[in-house]
N, C-alpha and C positions, 0 to 999 in steps of 0.2 A: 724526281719531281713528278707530280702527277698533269696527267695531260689534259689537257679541256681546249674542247674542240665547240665548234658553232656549226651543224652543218644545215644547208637550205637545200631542200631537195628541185629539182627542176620541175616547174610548172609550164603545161604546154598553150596554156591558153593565157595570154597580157591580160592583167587588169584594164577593167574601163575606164577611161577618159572621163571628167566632167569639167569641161574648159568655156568660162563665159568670157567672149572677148568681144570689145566694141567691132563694127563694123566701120568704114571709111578710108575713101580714097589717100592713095599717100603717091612719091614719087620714089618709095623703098620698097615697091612690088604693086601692088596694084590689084585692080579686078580683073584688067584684060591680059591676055595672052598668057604664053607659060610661067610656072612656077620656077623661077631660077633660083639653085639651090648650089653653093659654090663647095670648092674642094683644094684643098692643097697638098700633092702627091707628088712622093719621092721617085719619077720614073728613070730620070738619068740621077748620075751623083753617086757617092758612095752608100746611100741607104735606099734601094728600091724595092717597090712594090708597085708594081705595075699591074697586077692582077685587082687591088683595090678598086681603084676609078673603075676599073670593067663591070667587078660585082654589083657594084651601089648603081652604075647605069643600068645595070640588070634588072634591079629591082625595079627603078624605075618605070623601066620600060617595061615591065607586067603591070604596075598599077596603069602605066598611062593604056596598055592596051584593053585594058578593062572600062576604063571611058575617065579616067586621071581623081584630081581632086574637086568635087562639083564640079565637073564637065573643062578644069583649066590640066595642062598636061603639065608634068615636071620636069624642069632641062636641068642636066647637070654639067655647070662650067669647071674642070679641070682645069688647073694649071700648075704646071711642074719649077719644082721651084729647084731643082738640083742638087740638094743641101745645102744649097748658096743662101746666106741672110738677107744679103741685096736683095737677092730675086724673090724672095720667101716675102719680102715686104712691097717688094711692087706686085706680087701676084694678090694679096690680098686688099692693098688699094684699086687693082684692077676691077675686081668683083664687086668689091663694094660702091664705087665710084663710076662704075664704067658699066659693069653688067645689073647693075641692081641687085644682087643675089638678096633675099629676104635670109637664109641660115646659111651654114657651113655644116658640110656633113660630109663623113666619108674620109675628110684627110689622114695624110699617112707620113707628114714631113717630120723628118728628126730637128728642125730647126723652126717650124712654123709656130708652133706656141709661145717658143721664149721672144721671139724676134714681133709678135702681132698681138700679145695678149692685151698691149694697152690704146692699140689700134680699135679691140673689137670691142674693150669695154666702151672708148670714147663714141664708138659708132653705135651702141647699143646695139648685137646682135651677137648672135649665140651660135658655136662652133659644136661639134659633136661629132669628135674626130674617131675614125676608127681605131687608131692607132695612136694611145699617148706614148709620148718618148721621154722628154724632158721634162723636169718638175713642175716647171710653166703651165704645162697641159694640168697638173690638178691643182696647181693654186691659186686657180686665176676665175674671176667672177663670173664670166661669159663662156668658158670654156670646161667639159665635160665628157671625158672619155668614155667607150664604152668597154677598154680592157681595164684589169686592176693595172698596169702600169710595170717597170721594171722596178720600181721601188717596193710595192707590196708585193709584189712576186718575190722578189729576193728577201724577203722577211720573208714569207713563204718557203721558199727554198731554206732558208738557213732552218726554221724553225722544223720542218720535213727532217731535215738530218739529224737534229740532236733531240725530237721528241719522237717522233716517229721512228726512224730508225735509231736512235737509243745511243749514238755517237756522242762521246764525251771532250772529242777533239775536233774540232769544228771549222772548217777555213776557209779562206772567202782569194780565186783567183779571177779577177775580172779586166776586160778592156772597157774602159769610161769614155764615152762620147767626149766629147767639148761641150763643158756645161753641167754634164750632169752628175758628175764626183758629188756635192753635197748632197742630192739625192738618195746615191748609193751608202753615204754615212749614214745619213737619216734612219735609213731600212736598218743597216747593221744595228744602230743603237736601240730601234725599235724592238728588234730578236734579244738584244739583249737586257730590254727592259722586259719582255716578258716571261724569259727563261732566266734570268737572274746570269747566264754564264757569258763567257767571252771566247772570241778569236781566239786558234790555236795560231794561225797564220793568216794574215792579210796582204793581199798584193790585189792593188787599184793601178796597175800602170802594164800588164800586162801587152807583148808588142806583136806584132806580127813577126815571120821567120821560125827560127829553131825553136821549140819551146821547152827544151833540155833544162837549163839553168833554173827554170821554174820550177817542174815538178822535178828538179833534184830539193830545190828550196823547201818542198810543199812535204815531198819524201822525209827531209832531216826533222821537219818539224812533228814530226808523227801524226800528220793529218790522218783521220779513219774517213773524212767524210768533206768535199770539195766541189764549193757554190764556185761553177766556170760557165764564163758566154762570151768565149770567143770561138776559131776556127777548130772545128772537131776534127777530123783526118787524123791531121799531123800530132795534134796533141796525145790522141790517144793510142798512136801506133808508138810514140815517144813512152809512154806511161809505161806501155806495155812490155819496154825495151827496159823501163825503171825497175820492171819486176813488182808494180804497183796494181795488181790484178784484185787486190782486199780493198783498197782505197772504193767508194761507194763517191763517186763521182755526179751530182747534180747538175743538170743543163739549163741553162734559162730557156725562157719564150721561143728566140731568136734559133736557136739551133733545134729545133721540134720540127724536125724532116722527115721525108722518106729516104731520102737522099742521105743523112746523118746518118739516119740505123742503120745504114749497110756498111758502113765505112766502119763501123766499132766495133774490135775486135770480138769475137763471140765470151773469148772469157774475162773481158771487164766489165765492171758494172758503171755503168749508165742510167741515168734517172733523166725526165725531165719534166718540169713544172708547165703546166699548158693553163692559160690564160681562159681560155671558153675550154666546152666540153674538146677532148681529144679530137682529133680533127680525122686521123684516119679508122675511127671507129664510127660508121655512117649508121650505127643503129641508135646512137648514143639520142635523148632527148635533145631537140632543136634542131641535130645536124643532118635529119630531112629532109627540111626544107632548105638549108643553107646547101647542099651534095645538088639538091634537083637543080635549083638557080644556075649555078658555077656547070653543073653538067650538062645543061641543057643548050649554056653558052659557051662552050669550051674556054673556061677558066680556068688556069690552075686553081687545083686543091691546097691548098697552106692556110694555117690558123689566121693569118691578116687577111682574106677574103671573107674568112667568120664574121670580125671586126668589120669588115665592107658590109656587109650582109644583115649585121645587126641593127650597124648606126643606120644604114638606108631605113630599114625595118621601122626600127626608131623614131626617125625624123616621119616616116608614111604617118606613123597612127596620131602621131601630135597633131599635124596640119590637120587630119580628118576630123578630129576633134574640137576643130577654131569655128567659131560658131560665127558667121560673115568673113567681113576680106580678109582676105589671107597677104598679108607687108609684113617687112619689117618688125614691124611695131607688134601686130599682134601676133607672132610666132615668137616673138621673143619673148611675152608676153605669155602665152602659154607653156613656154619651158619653163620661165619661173614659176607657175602655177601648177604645174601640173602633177597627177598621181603617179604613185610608182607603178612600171610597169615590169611582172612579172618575164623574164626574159631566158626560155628554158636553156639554153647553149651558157648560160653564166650562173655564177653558185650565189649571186644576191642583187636584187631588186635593182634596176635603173632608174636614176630622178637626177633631175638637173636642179630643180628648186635655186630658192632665193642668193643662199650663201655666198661666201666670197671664195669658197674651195670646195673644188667637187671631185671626188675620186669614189663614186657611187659604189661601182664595182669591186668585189670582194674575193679572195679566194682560185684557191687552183687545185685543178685536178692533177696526179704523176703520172707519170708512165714509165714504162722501162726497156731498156733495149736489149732484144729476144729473136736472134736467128734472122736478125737482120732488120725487125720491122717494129714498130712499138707496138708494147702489151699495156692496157687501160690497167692499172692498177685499182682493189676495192675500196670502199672509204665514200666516194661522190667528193664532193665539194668540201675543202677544209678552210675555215677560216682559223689563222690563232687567233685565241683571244687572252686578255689578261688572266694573270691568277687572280683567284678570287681569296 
């Protein structure tokens, strides 16, 4: 089958803003004091990112030292919700109720989308998480990531191995959060609406411990080519013990480390699909500015500070562009209005616009692991698209 690719080259400079928004007092932000701009991050709990909330206060705290938004500064209210739902739902009535936050920017929760999306519709304000996890985060009216997500990444990823790399045998071993198994069908039937083929092997239940019995399973099926996002180490010194050194192993998002590449054996193959531009290639378009930030604050380096770095980014140019008081009302009000803005660290346009589902962001760059460290793979920015 022949391959048809969509690619968007990185632009280093955002489109302009033209945003007409009324002016007037509200008690959902206001004219006086800071711009409170709320966040919900995974710092304790089994999904963390601790390095998030740091980035996006980073940012902040360069525009506020430049004299802020019209002379008001920007606070960013944290709150760690622990992957607890409970707390994931008091944290966002906190903000809203309690801190006035005018948006949500920056979060990084594996449970905050599905547990708040009908929270934020009824409240009318608008999230722009850096981190979508759950399907929640892109079907949901007020809420708008700025990674493409693990659902079109792993369309991504499957689509990588049986066009790109030319694999006829295809298979998919994943660990599934709580929640998000229909997502990951979604993706799968997507790859297979656009490449017409199917799973050699699928396993959606993969566990933590030995991971023997799997890639004995993934080995009989004659997989050539193996969508996995769970713990690398063990997996692949196990693989390599399979005698599985031909198998072309794809990584999600989630395991795109420094810390991964060194762990994988030198003679297996390794791919991984990275969400924004590769992260440990600092010449790469956008990741300039996002290296000087993180490095000027001693942040870690990991693609979810990208995701910190963009949505602050993001959320900056909208407010700048509201033409009077900056509430509630008219920053939410400007995201649904607003142009798209060219965003070089990602392979297609950011817009939040009207709709009832936003998954704006398109596309993923690979990479491969090479003596320990990732090598940027050529290409740029791949979108599948349909046949035509």
């Amino acid at each position: 089958m022949k391959r048809t690719f969509v690619r968007t080259s990185a632009i280093a400079a955002a489109a302009a803003l033209a945003l007409s928004v009324a002016s007037g007092c509200s008690d959902s932000g206001g004219s006086d004091g800071p711009i409170k701009i709320g966040a919900i991050n995974g710092i304790t709990g089994l999904f963390q990112t601790p390095e998030v909330p740091k980035a996006v206060k980073a940012v902040f705290d360069e525009v506020n030292a430049a004299g802020g938004i019209n002379g008001r500064k920007i606070e960013l209210v944290s709150k760690d919700d622990a992957m607890d739902p409970a707390r994931s739902s008091q944290a966002a009535r906190q903000l809203i109720k309690s801190e006035n936050v005018v948006a949500l920017a920056g979060s990084s929760s594996a449970v905050d989308c599905g547990v708040n999306r009908a929270t934020y519709s009824k409240e009318k304000i608008v999230s722009v998480p850096a981190i979508g996890v759950d399907p929640a985060c892109f079907t949901s009216p007020n809420i708008a990531p700025v990674n493409p997500g693990p659902y079109t990444l792993t369309t991504a990823m499957l689509y990588y191995a049986s066009e790109t790399l030319k694999h006829d045998k295809v298979c998919i071993a994943y660990t599934v959060l709580p929640g998000s198994g229909g997502g990951i069908e979604n993706a799968i039937k997507e790859w297979e609406k656009l490449t017409g083929k199917t799973l050699a092997h699928k396993n959606l239940a993969v566990g933590q411990g030995d991971p023997t019995r799997y890639l004995v399973a993934i080995k009989n099926a004659g997989c050539q080519a193996v969508a996995y996002n769970a713990t690398v180490g063990p997996w692949f010194q196990q693989a390599k013990t399979q005698g599985m050194q031909k198998v072309d192993f794809i990584l999600a998002a989630n395991s795109y480390s420094d810390a991964n590449a060194k762990v994988i054996p030198p003679d297996m193959n390794a791919y991984a699909g990275t969400e924004w531009q590769p992260y440990t290639d600092p010449t790469l378009p956008g990741n300039d500015r996002w290296s000087k930030i993180v490095t000027s604050n001693n942040i870690q380096k990991t693609a979810f500070s990208q995701g910190a770095v963009m949505s602050a980014d993001v959320v900056v140019q909208v407010l700048k562009g509201i033409k009077g008081d900056i509430t509630r009302e008219s920053v939410t009000k400007a995201f649904k209005e607003m142009k798209p803005i060219n965003y070089p660290m990602v392979g297609t346009p950011y817009v939040f616009g009207p709709g009832n589902e936003h998954n704006p962001i398109k596309g993923s760059q690979f990479v491969k692991a090479e003596n320990g460290a990732w090598k940027v793979l050529p290409g740029g920015f791949t979108v599948p698209a349909p046949k035509k």
